[in-house]
N, C-alpha and C positions, 0 to 999 in steps of 0.2 A: 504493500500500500504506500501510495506514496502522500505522507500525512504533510506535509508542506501544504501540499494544493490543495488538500482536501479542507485544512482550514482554513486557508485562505478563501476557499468558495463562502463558508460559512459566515466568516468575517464580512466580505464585502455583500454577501446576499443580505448579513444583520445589520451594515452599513449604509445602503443603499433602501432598506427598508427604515431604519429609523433617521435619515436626512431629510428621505421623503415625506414623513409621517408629520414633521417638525414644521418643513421650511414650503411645504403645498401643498394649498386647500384640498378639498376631498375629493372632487372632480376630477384634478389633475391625476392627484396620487391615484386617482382609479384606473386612469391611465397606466401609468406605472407599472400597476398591477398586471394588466393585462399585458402589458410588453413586455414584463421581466416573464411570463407566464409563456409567452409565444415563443419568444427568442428560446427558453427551456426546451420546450416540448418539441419545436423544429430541431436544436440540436441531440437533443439527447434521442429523438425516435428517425436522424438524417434524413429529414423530408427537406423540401427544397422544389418551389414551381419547374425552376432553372433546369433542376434536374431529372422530372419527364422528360424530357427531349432526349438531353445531352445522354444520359442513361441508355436510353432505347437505342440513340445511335450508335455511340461510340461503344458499350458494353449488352446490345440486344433485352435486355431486363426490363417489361416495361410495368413492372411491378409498381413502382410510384405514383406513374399515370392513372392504373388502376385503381389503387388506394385514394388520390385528390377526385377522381369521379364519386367514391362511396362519399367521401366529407362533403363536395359539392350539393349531392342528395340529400345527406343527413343538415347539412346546415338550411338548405332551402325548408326542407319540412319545419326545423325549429322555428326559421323563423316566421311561417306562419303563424304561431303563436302569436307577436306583435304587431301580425298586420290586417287577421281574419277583423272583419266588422269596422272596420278605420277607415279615415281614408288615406291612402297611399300618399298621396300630395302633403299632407301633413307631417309623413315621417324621416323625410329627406333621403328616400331612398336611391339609390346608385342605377339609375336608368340610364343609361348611356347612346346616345345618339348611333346611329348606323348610317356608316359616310363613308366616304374616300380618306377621310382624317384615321377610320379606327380600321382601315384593311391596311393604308398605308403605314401607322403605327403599330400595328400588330406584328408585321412583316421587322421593319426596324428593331423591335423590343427584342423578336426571336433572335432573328440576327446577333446582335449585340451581347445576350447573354449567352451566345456561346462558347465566345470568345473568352467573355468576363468570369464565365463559369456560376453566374449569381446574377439576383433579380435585382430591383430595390430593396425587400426583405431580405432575402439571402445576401447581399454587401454587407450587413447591419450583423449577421450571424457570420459572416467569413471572417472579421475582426478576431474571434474565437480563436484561428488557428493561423492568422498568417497577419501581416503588416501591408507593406508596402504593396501586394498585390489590389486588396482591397483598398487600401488607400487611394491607389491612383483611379480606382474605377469610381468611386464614391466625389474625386472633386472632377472631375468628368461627365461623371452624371449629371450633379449638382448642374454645371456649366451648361450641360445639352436644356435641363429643367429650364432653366433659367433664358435662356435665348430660346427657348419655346416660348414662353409665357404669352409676350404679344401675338403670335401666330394663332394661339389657343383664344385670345380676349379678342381676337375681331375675324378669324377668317369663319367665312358660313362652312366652306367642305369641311372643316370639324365641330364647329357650333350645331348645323341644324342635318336633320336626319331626315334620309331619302325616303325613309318608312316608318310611321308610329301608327300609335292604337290611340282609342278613345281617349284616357285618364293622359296622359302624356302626350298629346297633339304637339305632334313638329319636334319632339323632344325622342322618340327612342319607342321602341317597343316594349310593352306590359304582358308580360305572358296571359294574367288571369282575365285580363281585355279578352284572349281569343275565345277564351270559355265563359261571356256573362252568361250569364241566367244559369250558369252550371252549379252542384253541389257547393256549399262553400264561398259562393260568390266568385267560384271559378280558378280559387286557389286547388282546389282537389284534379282540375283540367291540367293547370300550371304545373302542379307537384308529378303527376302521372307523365309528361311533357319533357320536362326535366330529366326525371328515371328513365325515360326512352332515350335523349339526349346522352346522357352517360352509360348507358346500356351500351347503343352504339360504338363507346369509344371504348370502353373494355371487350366489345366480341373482337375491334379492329387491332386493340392491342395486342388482345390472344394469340391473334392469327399469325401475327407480326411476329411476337414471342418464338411460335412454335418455328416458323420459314426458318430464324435465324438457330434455332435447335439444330432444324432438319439439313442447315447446310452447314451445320457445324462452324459456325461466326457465332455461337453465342457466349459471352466471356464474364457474363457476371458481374455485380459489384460487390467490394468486398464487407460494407456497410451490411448490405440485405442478406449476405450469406452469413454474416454472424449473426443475424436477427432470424433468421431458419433455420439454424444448428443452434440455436439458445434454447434451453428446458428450462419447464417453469420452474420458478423460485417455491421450494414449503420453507416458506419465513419458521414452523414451528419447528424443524431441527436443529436449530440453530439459537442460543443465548441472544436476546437481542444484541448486547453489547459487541460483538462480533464482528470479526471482519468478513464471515458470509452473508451476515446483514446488514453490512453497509453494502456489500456488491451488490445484493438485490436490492438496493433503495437507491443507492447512487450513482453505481457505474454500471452496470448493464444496460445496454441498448434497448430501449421501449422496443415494442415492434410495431410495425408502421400505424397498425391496427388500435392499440391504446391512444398513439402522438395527433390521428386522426381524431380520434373520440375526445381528447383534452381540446383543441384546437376548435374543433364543434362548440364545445361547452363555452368557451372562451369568447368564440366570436356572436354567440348567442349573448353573453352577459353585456359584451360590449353595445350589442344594438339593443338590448332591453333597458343599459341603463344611461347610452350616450342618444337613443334615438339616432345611431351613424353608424353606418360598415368599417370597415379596416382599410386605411390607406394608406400610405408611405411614404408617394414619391413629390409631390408638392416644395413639401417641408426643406428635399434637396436644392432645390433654386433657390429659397431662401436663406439658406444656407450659406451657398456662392454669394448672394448679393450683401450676407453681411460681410465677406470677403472681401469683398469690392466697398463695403462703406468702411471699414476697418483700414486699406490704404489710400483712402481718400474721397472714395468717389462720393458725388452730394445724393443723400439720401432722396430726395426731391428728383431726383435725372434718374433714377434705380426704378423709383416707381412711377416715373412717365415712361420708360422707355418698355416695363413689361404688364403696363396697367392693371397694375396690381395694388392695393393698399399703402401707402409708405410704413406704417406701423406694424405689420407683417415683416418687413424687414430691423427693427428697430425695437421693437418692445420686448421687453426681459425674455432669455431662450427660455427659461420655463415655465413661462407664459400660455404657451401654445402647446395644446395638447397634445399632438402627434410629435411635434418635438418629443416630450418628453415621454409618448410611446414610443418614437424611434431607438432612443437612448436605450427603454426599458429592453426592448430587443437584443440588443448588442450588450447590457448587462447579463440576461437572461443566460442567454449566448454561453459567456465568459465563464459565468458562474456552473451553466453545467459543467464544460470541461472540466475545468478548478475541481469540482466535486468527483467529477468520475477520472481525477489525474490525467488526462487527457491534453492539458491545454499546452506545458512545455514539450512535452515529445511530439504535439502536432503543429510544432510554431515553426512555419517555411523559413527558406533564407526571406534577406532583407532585399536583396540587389535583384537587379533584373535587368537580362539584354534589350539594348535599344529597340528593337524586332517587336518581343512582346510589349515593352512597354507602352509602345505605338499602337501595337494593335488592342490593348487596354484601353487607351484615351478612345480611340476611335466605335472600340464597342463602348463603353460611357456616354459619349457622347451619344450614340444610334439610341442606347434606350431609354435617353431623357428627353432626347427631342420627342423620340414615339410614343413617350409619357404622354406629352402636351396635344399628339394629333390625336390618341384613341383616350384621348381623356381621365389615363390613369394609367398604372404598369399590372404585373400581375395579381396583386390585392386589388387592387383601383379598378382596372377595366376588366379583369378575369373573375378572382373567386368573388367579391362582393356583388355585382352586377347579377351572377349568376343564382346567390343567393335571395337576391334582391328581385327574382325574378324576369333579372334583364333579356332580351335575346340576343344585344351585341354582347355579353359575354360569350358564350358561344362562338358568337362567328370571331372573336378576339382570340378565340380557343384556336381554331382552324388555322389563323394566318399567322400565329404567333409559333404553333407549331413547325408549318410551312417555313418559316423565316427561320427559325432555330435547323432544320433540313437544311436549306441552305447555308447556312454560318458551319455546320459542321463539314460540307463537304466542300465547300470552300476551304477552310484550316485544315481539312486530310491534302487536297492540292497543293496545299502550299507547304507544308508539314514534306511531304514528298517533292518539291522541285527540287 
């Protein structure tokens, strides 16, 4: 065991909890919560949007894909709960417009993370085990965010949608729109809609799976194969005081199946009690631009030039909520490792060749700008939208994949000149 890390997880997790408890109101710290909670259960059960893709191509596994359609399902149904008998327009839900802005940023996000190997969210949990990789992708991003902004506040091909339903005219499609008069007020049409949606992409994953079996390219990850070759834990053989019961509490890998089921829970609490989905990528521009007011630039030119708030840029960082979900993330993150002694044996080098480094800025950049066309990154325009009943989640699904296809074989070509 390695008891450095393990108390240092404890330490900064009882540090990080009582700054917060102190120094921000309740709303905020609820934040917190939930980000120290997400950033956790992403790392400790290695889920990661990014890594659908990247997984399926490079290692045939499409085990993860799988798993993000079941919490897709399971989140949509929760959040029914908050929405049966309401009205929608009230709850500030994540309907996302369907344009040339969310095919074209879909394509870019893909792209981009597979280069970066990480989402918006996943940057936020790659701090966990490496430096300067995620560093450079995170002010990159920030930058792409950021020179989106104006693009996002005035052009129509991502503002207004080529296709809506009733509840949301000119704004995106409502699934439970297609089924009024249906059981439920047409959330039971929505719900069943969805399950077929995700059906879908696990018989297509299957198939996927099995081809790359059957031609013998299928090479595994090594994450998912110690979460398949892990037996469960009987905490009663064991003294609690133990070091086999900190393995089962601390370092063993969830499997994907619990990190899903926590992440559900989680982003249910969040919309029951922020009335908001899960976002991320915003906050990155903001970011940049206190960058830019920090060597000088006039806070007044920052926010004419991405018509954005000026106090968005300006107002205390822990202030703003997702700020300080962001944070709780990459706490979350830290501290599993720390707990499951993970965090120094998985810390990359620092340096990196000009090559990658390039090709980091460049995918940063790609999926902050296609933050700004498809109106969010994979929290923002993927899982929330789709919980949220969106149908450009969905099709942000299709082109985001699509675009991650291309980013990967594009990098085998060049890997190989």
């Amino acid at each position: 065991m390695n008891i450095k890390e393990h108390l240092g997880g404890f330490a900064l997790l009882g540090l990080v909890l009582t700054l917060g408890a102190v120094a921000l109101d309740s709303a905020i710290f609820f934040r917190l919560l939930i980000g120290l909670g997400l950033g956790y259960a992403l790392t400790r059960a290695s889920l990661g949007f990014a890594g659908s893709v990247n997984r399926a191509y490079r290692a045939g596994s499409t085990r993860l894909m799988r798993a993000l359609m079941l919490m897709f399902v399971a989140t949509a149904i929760a959040s029914t709960a908050f929405l049966y008998q309401k009205d929608p327009t009230d709850m500030g839900l994540w309907v996302n417009p369907i344009n040339l802005g969310l095919i074209l940023g879909g394509l870019m996000f893909g792209f981009g993370m597979t280069f970066a190997g990480c989402c918006a969210s996943g940057v936020l949990t790659y701090f966990s085990n490496s430096l300067a990789r995620p560093a450079l992708v995170l002010f990159s991003f920030g930058m792409g965010v950021f020179l989106g902004f104006p693009l996002q506040a005035q052009e129509g091909w991502i503002r207004e949608s080529l296709i809506s339903t009733a509840t949301y005219e000119g704004k995106g499609v409502f699934l439970p729109d297609l089924f009024a008069g249906g059981p439920l007020d047409g959330y039971f049409g929505a719900i069943l809609l969805t399950a077929i949606f995700a059906g879908i992409v696990i018989w297509l994953s299957h198939r996927y799976e099995r081809n790359r079996k059957q031609n013998d390219t299928f090479i595994g990850v090594a994450a998912e194969k110690e979460q398949l070759e892990s037996t469960p834990s009987d905490l009663s053989q064991h003294p609690f005081f133990s070091a086999e019961t900190y393995h089962a509490l601390f370092v063993k890998r969830w499997t994907m199946t619990t990190g899903v089921a926590v992440i559900v829970v989680l982003f249910t609490l969040l919309m029951g009690v922020t009335g908001s989905g899960w976002g991320a990528s915003s906050p990155f521009g903001f970011w940049f631009g206190r960058i830019l007011i920090a060597i000088g630039t006039d806070p007044a030119a920052i926010a004419e030039f991405t018509q954005r708030p000026e106090h968005l840029f300006t107002m205390p960082f822990f202030d703003h909520p997702v700020n300080v979900q962001n944070i709780g993330i990459m706490l979350g993150a830290v501290i599993s490792m720390l707990l499951a002694g993970r965090f120094l044996s998985g810390m990359s080098k620092l340096r990196l060749g000009k090559q990658e480094a390039a090709m980091l800025v460049v995918a940063g950049l790609a999926m902050g700008l296609g933050t700004r066309f498809a109106n969010g990154c994979n929290v923002g325009a993927l899982y929330t939208p789709i919980a949220n009943f969106s149908l450009s989640g969905w099709i942000f699904l299709v082109v985001m994949v699509a675009g991650g296809i291309f980013g990967n074989w594009l990098g085998k070509k060049m890997k190989n000149a």
